[in-house]
TORZA-949795 format. One record per atom (N, C-alpha, C): x, y, z; atom name; residue number from 0; chain. Coordinates in steps of 0.05 Angstrom, whole numbers, m for minus. Example, Ala and Ser with C-alpha at 12.3 -4.5 7.8 and 13.67 -1.06 7.14 Angstrom:
% TORZA-949795
+--------+--------+--------+-------+------+-------+
:     c1 :     c2 :     c3 : zavex : ronu : lumke :
+--------+--------+--------+-------+------+-------+
:    264 :   m114 :    156 :     N :    0 :     A :
:    246 :    m90 :    156 :    CA :    0 :     A :
:    264 :    m66 :    156 :     C :    0 :     A :
:    257 :    m45 :    142 :     N :    1 :     A :
:    273 :    m21 :    143 :    CA :    1 :     A :
:    258 :      1 :    157 :     C :    1 :     A :
+--------+--------+--------+-------+------+-------+
***
This chain:
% TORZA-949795
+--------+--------+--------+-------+------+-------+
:     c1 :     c2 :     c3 : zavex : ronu : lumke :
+--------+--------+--------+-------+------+-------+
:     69 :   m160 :     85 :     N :    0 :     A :
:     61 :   m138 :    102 :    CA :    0 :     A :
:     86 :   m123 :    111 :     C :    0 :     A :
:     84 :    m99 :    105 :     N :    1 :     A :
:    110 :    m81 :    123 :    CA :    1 :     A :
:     95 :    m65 :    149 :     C :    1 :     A :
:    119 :    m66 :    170 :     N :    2 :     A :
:    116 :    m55 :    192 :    CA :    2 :     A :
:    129 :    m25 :    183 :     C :    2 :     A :
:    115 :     m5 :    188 :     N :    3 :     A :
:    128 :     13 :    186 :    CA :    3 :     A :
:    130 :     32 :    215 :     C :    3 :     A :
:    151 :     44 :    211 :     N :    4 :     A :
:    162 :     49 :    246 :    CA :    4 :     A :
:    153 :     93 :    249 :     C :    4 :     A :
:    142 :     98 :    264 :     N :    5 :     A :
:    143 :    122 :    257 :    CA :    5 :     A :
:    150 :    137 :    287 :     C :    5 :     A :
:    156 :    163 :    291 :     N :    6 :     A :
:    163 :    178 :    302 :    CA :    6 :     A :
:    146 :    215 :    302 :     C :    6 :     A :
:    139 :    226 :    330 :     N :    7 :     A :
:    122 :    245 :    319 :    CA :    7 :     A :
:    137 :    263 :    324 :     C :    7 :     A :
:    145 :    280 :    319 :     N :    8 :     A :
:    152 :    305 :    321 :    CA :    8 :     A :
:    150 :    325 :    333 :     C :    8 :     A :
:    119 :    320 :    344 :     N :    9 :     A :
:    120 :    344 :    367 :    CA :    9 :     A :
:    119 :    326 :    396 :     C :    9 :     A :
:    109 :    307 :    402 :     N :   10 :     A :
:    120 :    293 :    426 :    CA :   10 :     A :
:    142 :    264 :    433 :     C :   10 :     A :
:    148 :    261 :    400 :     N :   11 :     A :
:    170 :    243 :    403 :    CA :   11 :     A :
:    164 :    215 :    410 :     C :   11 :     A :
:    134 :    213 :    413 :     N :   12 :     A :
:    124 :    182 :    413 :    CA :   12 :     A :
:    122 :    166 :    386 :     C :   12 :     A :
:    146 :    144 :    391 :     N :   13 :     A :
:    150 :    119 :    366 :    CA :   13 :     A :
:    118 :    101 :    367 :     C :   13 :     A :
:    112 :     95 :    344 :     N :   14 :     A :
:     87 :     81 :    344 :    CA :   14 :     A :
:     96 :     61 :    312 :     C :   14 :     A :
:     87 :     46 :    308 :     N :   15 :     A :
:     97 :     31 :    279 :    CA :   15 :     A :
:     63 :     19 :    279 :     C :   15 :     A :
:     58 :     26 :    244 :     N :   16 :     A :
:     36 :     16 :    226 :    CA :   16 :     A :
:     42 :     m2 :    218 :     C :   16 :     A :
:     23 :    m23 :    209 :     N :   17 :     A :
:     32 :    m46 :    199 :    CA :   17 :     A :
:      9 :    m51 :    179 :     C :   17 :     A :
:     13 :    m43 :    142 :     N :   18 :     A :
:      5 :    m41 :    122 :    CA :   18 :     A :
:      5 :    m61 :    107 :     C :   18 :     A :
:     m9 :    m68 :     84 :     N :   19 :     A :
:      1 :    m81 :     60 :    CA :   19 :     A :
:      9 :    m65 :     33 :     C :   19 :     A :
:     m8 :    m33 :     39 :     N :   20 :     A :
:     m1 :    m22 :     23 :    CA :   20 :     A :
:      7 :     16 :     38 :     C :   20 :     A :
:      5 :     33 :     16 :     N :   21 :     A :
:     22 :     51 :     26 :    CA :   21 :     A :
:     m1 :     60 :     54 :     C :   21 :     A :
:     15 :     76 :     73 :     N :   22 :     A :
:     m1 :     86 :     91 :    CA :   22 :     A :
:    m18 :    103 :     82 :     C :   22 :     A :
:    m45 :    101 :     97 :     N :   23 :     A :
:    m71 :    120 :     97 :    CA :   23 :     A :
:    m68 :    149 :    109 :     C :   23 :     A :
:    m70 :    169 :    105 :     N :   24 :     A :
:    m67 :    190 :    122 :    CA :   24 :     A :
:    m85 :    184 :    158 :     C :   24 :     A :
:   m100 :    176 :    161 :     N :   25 :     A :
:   m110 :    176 :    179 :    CA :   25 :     A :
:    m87 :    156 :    204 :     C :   25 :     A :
:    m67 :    140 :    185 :     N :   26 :     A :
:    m56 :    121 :    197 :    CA :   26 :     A :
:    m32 :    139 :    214 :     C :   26 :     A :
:    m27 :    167 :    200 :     N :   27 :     A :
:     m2 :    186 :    202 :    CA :   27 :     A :
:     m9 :    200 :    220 :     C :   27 :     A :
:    m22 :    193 :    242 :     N :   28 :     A :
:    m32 :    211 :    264 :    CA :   28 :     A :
:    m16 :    194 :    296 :     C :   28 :     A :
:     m8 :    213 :    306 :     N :   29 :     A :
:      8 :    203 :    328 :    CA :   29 :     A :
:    m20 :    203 :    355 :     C :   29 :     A :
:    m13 :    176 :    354 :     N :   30 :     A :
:    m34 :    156 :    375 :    CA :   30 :     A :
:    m37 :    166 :    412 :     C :   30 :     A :
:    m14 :    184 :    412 :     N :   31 :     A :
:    m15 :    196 :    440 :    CA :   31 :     A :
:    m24 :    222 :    434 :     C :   31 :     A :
:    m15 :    245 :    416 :     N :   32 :     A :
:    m24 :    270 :    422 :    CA :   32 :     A :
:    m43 :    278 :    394 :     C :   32 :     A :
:    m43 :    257 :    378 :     N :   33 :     A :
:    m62 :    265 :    355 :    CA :   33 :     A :
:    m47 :    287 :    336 :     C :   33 :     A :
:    m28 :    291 :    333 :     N :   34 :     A :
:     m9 :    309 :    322 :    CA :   34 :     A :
:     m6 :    285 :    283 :     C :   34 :     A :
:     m5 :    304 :    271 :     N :   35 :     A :
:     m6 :    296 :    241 :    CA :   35 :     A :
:     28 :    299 :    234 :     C :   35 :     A :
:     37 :    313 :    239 :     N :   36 :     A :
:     68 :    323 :    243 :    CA :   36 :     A :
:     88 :    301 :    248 :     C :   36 :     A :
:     91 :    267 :    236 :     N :   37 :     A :
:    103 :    251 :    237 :    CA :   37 :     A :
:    128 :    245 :    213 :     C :   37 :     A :
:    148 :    223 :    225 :     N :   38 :     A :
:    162 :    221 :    210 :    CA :   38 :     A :
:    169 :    195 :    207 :     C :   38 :     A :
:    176 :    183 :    185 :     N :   39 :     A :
:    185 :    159 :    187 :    CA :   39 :     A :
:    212 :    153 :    202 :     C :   39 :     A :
:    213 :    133 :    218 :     N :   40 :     A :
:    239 :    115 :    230 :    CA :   40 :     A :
:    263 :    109 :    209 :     C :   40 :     A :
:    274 :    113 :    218 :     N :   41 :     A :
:    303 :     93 :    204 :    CA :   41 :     A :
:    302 :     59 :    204 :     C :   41 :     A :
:    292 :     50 :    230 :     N :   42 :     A :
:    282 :     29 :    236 :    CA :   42 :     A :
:    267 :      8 :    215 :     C :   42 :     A :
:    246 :     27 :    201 :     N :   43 :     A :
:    230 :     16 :    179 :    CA :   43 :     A :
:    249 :      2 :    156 :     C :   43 :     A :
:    264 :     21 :    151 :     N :   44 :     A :
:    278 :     15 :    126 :    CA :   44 :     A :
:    302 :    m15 :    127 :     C :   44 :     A :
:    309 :    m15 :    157 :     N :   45 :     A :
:    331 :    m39 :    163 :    CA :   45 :     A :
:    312 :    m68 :    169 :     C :   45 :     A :
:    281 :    m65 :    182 :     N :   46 :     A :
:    263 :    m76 :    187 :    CA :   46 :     A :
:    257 :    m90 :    156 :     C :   46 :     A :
:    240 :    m80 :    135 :     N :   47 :     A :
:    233 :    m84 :    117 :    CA :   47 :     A :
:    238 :    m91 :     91 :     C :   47 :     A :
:    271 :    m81 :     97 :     N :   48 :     A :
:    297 :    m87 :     72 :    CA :   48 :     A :
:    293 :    m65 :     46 :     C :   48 :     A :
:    312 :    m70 :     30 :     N :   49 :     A :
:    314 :    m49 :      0 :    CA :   49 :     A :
:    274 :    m59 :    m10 :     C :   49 :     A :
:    257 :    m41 :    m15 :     N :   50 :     A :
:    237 :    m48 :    m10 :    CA :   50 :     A :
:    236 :    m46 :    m46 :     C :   50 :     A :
:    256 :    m26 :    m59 :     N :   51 :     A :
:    251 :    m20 :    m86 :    CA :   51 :     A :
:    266 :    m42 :   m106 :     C :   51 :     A :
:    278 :    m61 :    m93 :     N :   52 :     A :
:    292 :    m93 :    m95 :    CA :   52 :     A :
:    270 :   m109 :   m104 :     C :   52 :     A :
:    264 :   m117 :   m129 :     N :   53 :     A :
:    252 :   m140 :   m136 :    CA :   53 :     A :
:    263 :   m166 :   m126 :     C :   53 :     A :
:    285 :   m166 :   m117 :     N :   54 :     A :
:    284 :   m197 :   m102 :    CA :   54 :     A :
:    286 :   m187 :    m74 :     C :   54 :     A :
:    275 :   m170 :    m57 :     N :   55 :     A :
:    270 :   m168 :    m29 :    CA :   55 :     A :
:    253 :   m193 :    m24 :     C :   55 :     A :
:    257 :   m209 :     m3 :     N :   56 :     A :
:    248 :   m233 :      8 :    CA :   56 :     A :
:    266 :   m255 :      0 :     C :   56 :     A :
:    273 :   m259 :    m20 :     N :   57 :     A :
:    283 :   m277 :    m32 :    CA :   57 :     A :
:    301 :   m290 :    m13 :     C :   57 :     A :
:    309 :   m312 :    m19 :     N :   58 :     A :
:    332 :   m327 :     m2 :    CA :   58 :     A :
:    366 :   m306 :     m6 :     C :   58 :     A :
:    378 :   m302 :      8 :     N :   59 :     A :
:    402 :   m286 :      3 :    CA :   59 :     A :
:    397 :   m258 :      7 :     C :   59 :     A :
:    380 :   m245 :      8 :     N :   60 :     A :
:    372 :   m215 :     11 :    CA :   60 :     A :
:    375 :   m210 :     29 :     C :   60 :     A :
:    403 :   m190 :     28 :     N :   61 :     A :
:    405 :   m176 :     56 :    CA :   61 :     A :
:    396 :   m153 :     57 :     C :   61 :     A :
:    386 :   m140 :     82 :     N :   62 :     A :
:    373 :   m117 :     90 :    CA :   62 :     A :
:    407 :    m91 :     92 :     C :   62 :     A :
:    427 :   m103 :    102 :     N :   63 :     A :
:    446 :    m88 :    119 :    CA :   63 :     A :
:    473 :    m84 :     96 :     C :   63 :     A :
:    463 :    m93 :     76 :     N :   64 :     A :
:    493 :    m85 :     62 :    CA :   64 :     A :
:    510 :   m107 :     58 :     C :   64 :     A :
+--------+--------+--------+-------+------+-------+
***
């Protein structure tokens, strides 16, 4: 499961989805003003590691470089 971290753009409230697969549009809606206008976190990407990594999870897989 990835947590994904998001950010809205017109009021700036962080909210994070937590999927198994890609997000739903309905999921891309900011939970305080209902605004569709979101963006993904930077957060997600350090959270969830190189996601396009066939050995992401693996023992030794670093997220940070």
């Amino acid at each position: 499961m990835a947590t994904i971290d998001l950010v809205c753009n017109e009021c700036k409230h962080g909210f994070a989805v937590v999927t198994r697969v890609a997000i739903k549009p309905t999921q891309k809606r900011c939970p305080k003003c209902g605004s569709e206008n979101v963006r993904q976190s930077f957060a997600s990407y350090l959270r969830n590691g190189p996601l396009s990594s066939p050995n992401c999870g693996a023992p030794g897989c670093t997220t940070y470089g």
